[in-house]
N, C-alpha and C positions, 0 to 999 in steps of 0.2 A: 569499525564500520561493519554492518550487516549487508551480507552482499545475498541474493535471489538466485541462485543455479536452476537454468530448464535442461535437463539431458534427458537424454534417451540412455535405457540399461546395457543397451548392445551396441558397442559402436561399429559394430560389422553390419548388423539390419540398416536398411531405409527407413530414416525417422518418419512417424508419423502422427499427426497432430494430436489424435486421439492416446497415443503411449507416453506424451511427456510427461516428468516426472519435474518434482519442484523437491530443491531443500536449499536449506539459509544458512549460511556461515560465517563467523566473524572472522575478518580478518582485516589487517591494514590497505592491501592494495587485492586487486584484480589477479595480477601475477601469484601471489600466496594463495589464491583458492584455486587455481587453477592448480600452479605444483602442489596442493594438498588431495586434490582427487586424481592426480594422473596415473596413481596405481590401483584405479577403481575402472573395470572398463565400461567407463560411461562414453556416450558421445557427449558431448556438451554441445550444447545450441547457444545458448547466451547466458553473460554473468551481469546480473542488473544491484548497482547499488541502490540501496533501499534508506529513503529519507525521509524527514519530517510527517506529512499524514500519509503518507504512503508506508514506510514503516508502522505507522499506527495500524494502518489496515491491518497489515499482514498479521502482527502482531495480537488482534483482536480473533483473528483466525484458530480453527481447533486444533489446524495441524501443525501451528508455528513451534517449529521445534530447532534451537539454532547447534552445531556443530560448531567449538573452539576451537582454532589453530595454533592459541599461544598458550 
């Protein structure tokens, strides 16, 4: 499954809308991407599974660039 990560780079600053950052990660559950970034000091904002044409969007995107766990 391809999952959508928005964090912020600092998890010490006050997120703000304009500094969110996106990347896309395969992994099986929610839990696995989150324990594969926890030694990155990101803040994470939310982990969105990405499916059917919404996958397609992303995927048509120039920045789609997905991060393996396994």
């Amino acid at each position: 499954m391809i999952f959508k990560v928005f964090y912020q780079e600092n998890r010490f600053e006050v997120p703000v809308r304009e500094n969110t950052k996106s990347l896309y990660v395969e992994a099986s559950t929610e839990r696995e991407v989150r324990q594969h970034l926890k030694d990155r000091n990101y803040n994470i904002e939310f982990v969105q599974l990405l499916e059917g044409s919404h996958l397609e969007y992303e995927q048509a995107s120039q920045n789609y660039e997905v991060e393996s766990i396994n």
